[in-house]
C-alpha positions as CSV (number, residue, x, y, z in Angstrom):
1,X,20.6,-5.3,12.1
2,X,23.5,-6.2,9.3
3,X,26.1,-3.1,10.5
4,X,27.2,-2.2,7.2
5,X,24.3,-0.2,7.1
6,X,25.1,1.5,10.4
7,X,28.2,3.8,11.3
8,X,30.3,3.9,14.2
9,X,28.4,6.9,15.7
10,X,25.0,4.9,15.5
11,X,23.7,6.6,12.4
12,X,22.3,4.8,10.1
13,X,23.6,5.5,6.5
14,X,21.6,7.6,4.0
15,X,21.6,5.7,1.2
16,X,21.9,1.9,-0.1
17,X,23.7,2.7,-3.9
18,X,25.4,0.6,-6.1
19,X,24.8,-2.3,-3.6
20,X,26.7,-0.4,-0.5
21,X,25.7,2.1,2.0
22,X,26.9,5.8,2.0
23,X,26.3,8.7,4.0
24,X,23.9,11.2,2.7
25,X,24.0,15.3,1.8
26,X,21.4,16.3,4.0
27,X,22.5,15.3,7.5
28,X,20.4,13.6,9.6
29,X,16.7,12.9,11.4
30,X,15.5,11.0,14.4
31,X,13.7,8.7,14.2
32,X,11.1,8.1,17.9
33,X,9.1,5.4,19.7
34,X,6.0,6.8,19.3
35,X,5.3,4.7,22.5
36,X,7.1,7.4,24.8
37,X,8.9,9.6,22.2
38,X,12.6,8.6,22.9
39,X,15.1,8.9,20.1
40,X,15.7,5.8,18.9
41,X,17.9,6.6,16.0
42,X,19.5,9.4,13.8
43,X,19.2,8.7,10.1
44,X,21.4,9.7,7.4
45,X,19.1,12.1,4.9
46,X,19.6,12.2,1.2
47,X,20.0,15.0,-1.1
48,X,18.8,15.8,-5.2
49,X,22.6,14.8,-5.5
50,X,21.8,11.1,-3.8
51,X,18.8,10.5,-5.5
52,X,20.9,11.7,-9.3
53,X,23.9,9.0,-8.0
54,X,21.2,6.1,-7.0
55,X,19.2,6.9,-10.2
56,X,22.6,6.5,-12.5
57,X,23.4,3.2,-10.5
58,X,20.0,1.6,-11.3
59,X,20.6,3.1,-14.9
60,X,23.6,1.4,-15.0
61,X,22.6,-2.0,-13.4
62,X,19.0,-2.5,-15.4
63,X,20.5,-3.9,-18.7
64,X,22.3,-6.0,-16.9
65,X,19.7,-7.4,-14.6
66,X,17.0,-7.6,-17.7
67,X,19.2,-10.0,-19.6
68,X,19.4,-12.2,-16.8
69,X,16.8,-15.3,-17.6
70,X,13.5,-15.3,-15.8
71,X,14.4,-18.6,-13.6
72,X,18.3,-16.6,-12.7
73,X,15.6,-13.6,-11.4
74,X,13.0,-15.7,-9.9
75,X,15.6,-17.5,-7.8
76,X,17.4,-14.3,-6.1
77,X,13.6,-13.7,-5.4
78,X,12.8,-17.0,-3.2
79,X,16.3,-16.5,-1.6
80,X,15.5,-13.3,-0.6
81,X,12.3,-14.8,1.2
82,X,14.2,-17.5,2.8
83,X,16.4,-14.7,4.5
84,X,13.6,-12.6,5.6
85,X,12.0,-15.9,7.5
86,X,15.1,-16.2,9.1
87,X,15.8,-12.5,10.1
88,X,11.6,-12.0,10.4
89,X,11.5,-11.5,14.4
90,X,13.8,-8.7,14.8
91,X,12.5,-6.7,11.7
92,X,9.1,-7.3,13.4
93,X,10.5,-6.0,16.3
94,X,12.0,-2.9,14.9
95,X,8.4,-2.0,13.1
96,X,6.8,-1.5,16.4
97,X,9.4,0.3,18.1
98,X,9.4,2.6,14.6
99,X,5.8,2.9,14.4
100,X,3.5,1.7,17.5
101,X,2.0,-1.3,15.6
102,X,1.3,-4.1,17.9
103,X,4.1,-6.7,18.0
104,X,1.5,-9.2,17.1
105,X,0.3,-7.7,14.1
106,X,4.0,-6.3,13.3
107,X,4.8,-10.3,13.0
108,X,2.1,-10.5,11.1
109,X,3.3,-8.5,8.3
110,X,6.8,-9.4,7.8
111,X,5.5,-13.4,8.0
112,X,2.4,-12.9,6.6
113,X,2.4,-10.0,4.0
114,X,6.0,-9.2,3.8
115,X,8.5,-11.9,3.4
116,X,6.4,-14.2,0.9
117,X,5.6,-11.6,-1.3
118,X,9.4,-12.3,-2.9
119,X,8.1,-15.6,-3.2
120,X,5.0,-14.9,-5.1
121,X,6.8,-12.2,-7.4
122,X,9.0,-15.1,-8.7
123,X,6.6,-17.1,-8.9
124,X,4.4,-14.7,-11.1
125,X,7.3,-13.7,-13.2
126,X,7.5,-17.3,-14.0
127,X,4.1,-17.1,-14.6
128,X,3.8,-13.7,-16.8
129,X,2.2,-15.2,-20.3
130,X,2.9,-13.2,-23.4
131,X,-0.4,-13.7,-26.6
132,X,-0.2,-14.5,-30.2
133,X,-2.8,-13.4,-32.7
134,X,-3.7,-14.5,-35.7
135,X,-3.4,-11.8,-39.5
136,X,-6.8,-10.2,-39.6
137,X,-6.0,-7.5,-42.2
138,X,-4.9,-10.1,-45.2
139,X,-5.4,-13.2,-46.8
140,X,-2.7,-14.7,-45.7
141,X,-1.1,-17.8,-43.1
142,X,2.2,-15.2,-43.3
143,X,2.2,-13.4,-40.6
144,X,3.0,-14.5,-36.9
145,X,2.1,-11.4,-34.6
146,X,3.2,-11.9,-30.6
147,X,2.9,-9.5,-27.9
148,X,5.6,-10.2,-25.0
149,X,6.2,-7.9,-22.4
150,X,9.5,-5.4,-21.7
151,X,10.6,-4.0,-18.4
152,X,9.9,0.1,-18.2
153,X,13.6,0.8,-17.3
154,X,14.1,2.5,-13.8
155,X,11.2,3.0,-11.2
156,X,10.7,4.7,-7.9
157,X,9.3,3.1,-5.6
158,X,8.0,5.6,-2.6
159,X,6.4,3.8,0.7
160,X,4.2,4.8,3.6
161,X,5.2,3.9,7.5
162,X,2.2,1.9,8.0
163,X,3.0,-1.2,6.3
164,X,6.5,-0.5,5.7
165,X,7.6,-3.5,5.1
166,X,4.8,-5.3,3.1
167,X,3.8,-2.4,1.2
168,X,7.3,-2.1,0.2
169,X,8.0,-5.5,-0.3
170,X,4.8,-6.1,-3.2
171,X,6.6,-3.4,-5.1
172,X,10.0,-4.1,-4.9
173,X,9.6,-8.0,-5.2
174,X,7.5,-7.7,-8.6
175,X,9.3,-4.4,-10.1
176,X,12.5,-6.1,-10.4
177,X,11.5,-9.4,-10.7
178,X,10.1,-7.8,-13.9
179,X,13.8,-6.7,-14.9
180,X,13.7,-3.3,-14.1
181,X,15.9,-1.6,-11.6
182,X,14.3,0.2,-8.4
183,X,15.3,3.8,-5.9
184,X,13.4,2.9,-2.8
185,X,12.7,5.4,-0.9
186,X,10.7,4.2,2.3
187,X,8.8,6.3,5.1
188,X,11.1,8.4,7.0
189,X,9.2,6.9,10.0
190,X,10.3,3.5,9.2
191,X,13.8,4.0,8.1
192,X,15.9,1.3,10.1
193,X,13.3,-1.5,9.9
194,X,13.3,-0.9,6.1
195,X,17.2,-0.7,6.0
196,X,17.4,-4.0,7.8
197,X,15.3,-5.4,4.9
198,X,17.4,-3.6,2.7
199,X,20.7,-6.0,3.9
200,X,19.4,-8.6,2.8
201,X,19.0,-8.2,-0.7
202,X,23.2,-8.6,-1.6
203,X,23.5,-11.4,0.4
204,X,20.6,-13.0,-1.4
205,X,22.9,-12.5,-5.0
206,X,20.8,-9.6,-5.7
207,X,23.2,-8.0,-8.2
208,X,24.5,-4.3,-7.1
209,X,22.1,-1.7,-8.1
210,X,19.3,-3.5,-8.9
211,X,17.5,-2.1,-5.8
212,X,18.6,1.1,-4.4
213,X,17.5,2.8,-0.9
214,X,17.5,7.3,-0.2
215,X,16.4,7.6,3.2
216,X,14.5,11.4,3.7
217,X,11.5,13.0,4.0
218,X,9.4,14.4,1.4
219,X,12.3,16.5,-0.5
220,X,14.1,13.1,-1.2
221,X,10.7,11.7,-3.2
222,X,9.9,14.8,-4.8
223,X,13.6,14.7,-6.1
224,X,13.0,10.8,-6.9
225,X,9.7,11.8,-8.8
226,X,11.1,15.1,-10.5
227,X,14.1,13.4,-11.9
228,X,14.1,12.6,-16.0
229,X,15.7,9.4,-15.8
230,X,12.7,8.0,-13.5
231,X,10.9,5.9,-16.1
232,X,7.5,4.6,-13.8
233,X,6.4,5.9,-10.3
234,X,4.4,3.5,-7.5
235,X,3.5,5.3,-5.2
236,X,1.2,4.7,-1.7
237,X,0.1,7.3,0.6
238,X,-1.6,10.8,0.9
239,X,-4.5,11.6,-1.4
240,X,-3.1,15.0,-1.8
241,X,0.6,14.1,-2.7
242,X,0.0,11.5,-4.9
243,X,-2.2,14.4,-6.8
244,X,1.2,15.9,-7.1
245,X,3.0,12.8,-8.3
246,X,0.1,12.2,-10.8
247,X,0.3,15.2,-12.4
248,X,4.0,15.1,-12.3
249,X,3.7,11.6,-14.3
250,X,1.5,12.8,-17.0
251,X,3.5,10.3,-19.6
252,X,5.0,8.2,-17.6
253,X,3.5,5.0,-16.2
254,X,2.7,5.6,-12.3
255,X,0.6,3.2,-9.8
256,X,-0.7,4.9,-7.2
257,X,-2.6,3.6,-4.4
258,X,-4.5,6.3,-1.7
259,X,-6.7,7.3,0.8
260,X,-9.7,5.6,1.7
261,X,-13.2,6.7,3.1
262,X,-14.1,2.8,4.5
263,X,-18.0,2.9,4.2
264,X,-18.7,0.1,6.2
265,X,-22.8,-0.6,5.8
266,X,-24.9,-2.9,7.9
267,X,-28.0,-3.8,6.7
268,X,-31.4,-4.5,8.7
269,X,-30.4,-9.2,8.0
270,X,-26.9,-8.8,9.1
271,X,-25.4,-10.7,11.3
272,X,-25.1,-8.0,14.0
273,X,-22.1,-9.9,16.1
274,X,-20.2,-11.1,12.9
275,X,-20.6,-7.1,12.3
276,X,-19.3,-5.9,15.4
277,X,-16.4,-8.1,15.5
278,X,-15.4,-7.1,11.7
279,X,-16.1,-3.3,13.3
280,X,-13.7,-3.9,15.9
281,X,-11.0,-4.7,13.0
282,X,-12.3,-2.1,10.8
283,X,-11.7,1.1,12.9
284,X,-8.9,-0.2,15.4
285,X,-6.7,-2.3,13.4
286,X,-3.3,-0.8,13.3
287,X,-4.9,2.5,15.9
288,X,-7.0,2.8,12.3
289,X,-3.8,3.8,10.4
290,X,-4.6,2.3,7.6
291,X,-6.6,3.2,4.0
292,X,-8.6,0.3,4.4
293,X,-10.2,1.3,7.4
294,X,-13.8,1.3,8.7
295,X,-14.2,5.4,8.1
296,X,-17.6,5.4,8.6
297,X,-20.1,3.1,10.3
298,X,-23.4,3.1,8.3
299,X,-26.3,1.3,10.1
300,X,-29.5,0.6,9.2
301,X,-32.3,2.2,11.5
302,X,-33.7,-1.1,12.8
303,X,-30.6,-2.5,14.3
304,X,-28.7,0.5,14.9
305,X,-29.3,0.1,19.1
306,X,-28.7,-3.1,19.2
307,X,-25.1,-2.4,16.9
308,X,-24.0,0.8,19.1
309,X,-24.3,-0.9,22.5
310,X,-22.6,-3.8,21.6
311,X,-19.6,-2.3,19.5
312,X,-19.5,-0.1,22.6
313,X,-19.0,-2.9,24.9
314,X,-16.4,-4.8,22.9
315,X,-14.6,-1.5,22.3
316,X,-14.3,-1.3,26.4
317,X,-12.8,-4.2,26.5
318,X,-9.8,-3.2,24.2
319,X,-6.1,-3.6,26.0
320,X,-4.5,0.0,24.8
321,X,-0.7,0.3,26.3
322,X,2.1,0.0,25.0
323,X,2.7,-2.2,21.5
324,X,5.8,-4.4,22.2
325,X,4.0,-5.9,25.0
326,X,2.3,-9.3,23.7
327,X,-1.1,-8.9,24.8
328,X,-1.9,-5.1,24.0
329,X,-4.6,-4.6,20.6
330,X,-3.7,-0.9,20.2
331,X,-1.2,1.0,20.4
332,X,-0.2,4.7,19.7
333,X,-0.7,6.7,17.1
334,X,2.5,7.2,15.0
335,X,3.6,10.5,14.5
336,X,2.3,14.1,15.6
337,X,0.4,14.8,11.9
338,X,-1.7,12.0,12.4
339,X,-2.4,13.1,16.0
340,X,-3.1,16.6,15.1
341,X,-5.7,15.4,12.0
342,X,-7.5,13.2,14.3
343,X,-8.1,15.5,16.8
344,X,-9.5,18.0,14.3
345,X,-11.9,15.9,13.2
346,X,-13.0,15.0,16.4
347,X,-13.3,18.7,17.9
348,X,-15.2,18.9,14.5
349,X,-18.0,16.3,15.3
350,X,-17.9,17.7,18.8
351,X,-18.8,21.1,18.1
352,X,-21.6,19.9,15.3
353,X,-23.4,18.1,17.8
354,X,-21.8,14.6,17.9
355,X,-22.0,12.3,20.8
356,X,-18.4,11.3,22.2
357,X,-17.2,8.2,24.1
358,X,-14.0,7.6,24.6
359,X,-12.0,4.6,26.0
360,X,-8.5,5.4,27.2
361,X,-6.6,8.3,27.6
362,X,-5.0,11.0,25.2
363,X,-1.0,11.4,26.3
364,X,1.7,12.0,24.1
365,X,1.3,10.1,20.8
366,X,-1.7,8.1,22.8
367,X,-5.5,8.9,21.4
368,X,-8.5,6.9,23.1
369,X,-10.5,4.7,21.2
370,X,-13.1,6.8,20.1
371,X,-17.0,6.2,19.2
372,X,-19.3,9.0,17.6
373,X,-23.1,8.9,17.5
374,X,-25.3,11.8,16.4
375,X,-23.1,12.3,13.6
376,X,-24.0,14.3,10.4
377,X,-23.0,14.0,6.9
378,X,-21.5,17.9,7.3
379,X,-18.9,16.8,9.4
380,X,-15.3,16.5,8.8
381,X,-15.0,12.9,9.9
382,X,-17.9,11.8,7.9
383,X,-16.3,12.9,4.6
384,X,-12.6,12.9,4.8
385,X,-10.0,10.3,6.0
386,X,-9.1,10.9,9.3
387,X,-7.0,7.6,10.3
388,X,-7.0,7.2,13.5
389,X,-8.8,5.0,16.4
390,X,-12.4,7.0,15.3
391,X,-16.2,5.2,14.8
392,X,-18.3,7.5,13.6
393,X,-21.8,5.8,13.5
394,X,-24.7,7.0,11.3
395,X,-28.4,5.7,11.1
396,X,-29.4,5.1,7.3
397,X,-32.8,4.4,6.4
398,X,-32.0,1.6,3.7
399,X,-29.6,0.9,1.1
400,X,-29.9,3.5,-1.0
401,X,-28.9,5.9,1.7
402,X,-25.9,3.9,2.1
403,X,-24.9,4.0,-1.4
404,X,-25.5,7.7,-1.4
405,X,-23.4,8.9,1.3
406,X,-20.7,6.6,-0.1
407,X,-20.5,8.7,-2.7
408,X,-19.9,12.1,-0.7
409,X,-15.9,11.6,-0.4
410,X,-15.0,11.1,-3.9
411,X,-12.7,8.3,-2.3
412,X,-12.9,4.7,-3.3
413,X,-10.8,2.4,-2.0
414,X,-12.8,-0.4,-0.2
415,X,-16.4,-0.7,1.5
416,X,-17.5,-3.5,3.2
417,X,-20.6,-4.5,3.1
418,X,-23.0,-6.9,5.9
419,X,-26.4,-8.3,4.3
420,X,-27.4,-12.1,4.4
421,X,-29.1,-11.7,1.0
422,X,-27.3,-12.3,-1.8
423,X,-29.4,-9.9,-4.4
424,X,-28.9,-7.5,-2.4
425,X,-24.9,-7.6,-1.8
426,X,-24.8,-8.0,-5.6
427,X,-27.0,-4.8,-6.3
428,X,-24.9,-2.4,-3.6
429,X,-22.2,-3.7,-4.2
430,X,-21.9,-2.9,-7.9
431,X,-23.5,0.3,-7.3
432,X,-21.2,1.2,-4.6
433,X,-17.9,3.7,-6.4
434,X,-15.1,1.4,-4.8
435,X,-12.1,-0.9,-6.3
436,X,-13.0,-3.8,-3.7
437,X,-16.4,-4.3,-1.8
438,X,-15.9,-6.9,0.9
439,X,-19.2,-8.6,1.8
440,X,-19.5,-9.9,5.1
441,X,-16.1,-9.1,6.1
442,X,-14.2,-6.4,7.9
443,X,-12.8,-3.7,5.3
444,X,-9.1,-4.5,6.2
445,X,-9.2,-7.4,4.4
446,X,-7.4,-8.3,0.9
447,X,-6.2,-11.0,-0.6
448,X,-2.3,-11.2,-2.2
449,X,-3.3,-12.5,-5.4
450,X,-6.0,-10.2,-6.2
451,X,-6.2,-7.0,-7.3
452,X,-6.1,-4.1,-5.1
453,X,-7.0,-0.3,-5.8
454,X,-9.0,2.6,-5.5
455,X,-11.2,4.4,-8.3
456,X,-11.4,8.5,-7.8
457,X,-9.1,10.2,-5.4
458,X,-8.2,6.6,-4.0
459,X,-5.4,6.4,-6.9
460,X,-4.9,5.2,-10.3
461,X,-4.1,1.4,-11.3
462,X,-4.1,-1.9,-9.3
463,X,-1.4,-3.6,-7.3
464,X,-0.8,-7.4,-6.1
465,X,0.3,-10.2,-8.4
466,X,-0.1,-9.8,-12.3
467,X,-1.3,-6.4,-11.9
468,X,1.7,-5.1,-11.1
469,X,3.6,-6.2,-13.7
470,X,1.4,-5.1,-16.3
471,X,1.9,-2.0,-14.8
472,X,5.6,-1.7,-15.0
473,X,6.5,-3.5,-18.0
474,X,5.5,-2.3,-21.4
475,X,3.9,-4.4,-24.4
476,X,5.3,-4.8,-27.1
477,X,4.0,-5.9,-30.4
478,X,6.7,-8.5,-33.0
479,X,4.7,-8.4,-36.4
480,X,6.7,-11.3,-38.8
481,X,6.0,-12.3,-42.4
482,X,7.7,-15.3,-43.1
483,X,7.7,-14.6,-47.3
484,X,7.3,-17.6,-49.4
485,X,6.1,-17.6,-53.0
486,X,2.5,-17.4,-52.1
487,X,1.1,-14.3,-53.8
488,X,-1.7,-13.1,-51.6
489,X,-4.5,-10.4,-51.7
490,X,-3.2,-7.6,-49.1
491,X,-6.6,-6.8,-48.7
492,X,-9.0,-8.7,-46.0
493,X,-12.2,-8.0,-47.8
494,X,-12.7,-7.4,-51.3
495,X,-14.1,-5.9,-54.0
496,X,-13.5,-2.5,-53.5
């Protein structure tokens, strides 16, 4: 990585403010290889003082950067794209030694997800219409009313370890391309592979300030949220902190994207193999660290045998080792919280009466790929998030069941649905409580010019392309009379 975010006792700085890294108030954390749990770094943490000096340099930077013209922003956007290609590999690299993803589908974020989506946010700021309207209240050709769009000010942008650099990037990329000014601060689990995307941004031309890093743990984005100078919150992660942040945000604009419960329904006409390969992505994408995982496997009665044994068999034939090696499909878990929630929920099943196969072994941050059958709605895994390598597989009876236990969570991020007939996608899928149903595909998919976001205690608002700038700019309403010696009736209707 770029050194000037390193010092020369190989800690990396706490804090990218002002457009050049400092050392932070709160001393430091490791960061491990969740592969075999060696340190692989100390981190500089950041203090409420950090976060009140990188709030006052986006404060000071965001006039600046708003009165630069939409092509002057657009283009620090696609340069900063054109350096991520280039320094791509070794970011990749750094995300699975951060966080156990696979080195095939860490590539696949930063070339993938990641390092277009600077790209796309200049190209959507480009793109980011304004409306006119025509005088509906008088008799009149007077009045020119136009509705363009301002940027909120100063936004916090807080990011999970799981995605951490395409999750971050979305945000970031169309936040300021908006004109507003950003504190990052990014998953303590992920803090050098964010900080090397964090270098690039001033060699880009990204002016100083504009985007400004806090490394930390949770104190460091309560301090980010708490502070009165924040002006909009995004937000992705736990259901039960971004409660917190919500409540926190009461008049202040805030996106915030959570858990997910991943119904995934197959229906007695599905496609059972297409099913069992979009299964396979479903619950072990990512070790099933994600919030659009397959959290529960609902099957209809009639081909639930024929589902289970072959899921089973595919699931055997998963390479689990460790991620920097080109071939493996699943790595470790990430950290010890994860490990400790998805054991619980196992041991959960387990003493309700659930039926457990497991593939692999459980050492150190390691947990097998695990299949349930037998399960019950009572248990833990079948109504919370659990995140982790787990298929718990239920027998429904039809649909309706389907639909029913979908509901049990009160999460609604994405289901993914398996029918050949098309009345009946539309019907369940409109009845389903979920921002996204994905017919006939795995539930970790989603597109980067759609919308994307939960409904319930999966989070408030929608990310990805236009949404989020309508979420962090503000309308704003220019009402003209251009005079003239027309007398005209004020009134629209008459007569009274």
């Amino acid at each position: 990585m770029n050194m000037q975010a390193k010092l020369d006792a190989g800690i990396t700085r706490a804090a990218l403010i002002d457009g050049a890294w400092v050392d932070g108030q709160g001393g430091t954390f490791d960061v491990r290889n969740p592969h075999n749990g060696e340190v692989l770094h100390q981190v500089g943490a950041c203090t409420a003082s950090d976060v009140d000096a990188a709030v006052a340099s986006a404060h000071a930077a965001q006039p600046g950067w708003a009165a630069l013209s939409v092509i002057e922003r657009a283009q620090i956007m696609r340069r900063i794209h054109t350096l991520f290609l280039e320094r791509a590999e070794p970011i990749a690299q750094m995300i699975t030694a951060e966080i156990g993803k696979t080195i095939t589908d860490s590539r696949e974020e930063v070339f993938e997800y990641s390092a277009p989506s600077w790209g796309k946010a200049a190209e959507e700021i480009l793109r980011h219409r304004g409306l006119s309207f025509p005088s509906t209240q008088e008799r009149t050709t007077n009045k020119r009313l136009v509705m363009n769009h301002r940027p909120l000010g100063v936004v916090a942008c807080i990011t999970p370890y799981n995605f951490p650099t395409d999750i971050s990037s979305i945000a970031l990329a169309h936040i300021a391309a908006a004109g507003n000014c950003v504190i990052w601060k990014p998953s303590e689990y992920a803090a050098v592979s964010c900080a090397m995307l964090a270098d690039i941004f001033k060699e880009a031309g990204l002016p100083d300030g504009v985007i400004n890093v806090v490394q930390g743990k949770g104190d460091a984005g309560a301090a980010l949220v708490d502070h009165k100078d924040v002006d909009g919150v995004f937000f992705t992660g736990s259901t039960a902190t971004g409660r917190k942040i919500a409540e926190k945000c009461a008049l202040r604009p805030h996106l915030l994207e959570l858990g997910g419960d991943g119904p995934f329904i197959i229906l007695e006409d599905a496609d059972i193999d297409a099913a069992v390969d979009g299964a396979m992505n479903g619950c072990f994408y990512y070790t099933g660290q994600v919030c659009t995982s397959a959290e529960r496997l609902l099957v209809h009665e009639s081909v639930y045998d024929e589902f289970v044994q072959k899921f089973t068999a595919k699931a055997h034939a998963l390479k689990i080792g460790n991620p920097a090696e080109e071939d493996v499909e699943m790595g470790p878990l990430c950290n010890a919280d994860t490990l400790k929630r998805v054991k619980a929920h196992v041991e959960d099943a387990r003493a309700k009466g659930a039926n457990i196969e497991q593939i692999g072994k459980e050492e150190g941050l390691y947990f097998p790929a695990t299949i349930l059958t037998d399960v019950t709605t009572d248990m833990d895994i079948m109504r919370e998030e659990t995140f982790g390598p787990v298929a718990p597989i239920y027998k429904i009876k039809d649909a309706q069941e389907a639909i029913d236990i979908a509901h049990i969570s009160g999460l609604g991020l994405i289901a993914s649905l398996w029918t050949r007939d098309l009345a009946t996608a539309w019907r369940v899928g409109e009845a389903l409580p979920h921002g996204s149903v994905n017919v006939n595909e795995t539930s970790n998919y989603w597109d980067q010019l759609a919308p994307f976001g939960g409904t319930g205690q999966s989070g408030v608002g929608r990310e990805l392309s236009q949404w989020f700038l309508e979420t962090f700019t503000e309308r704003k309403l220019l009402v003209f009379d251009l005079g003239g010696d027309v007398k005209y009736n004020r009134r629209a209707e008459g007569g009274w």
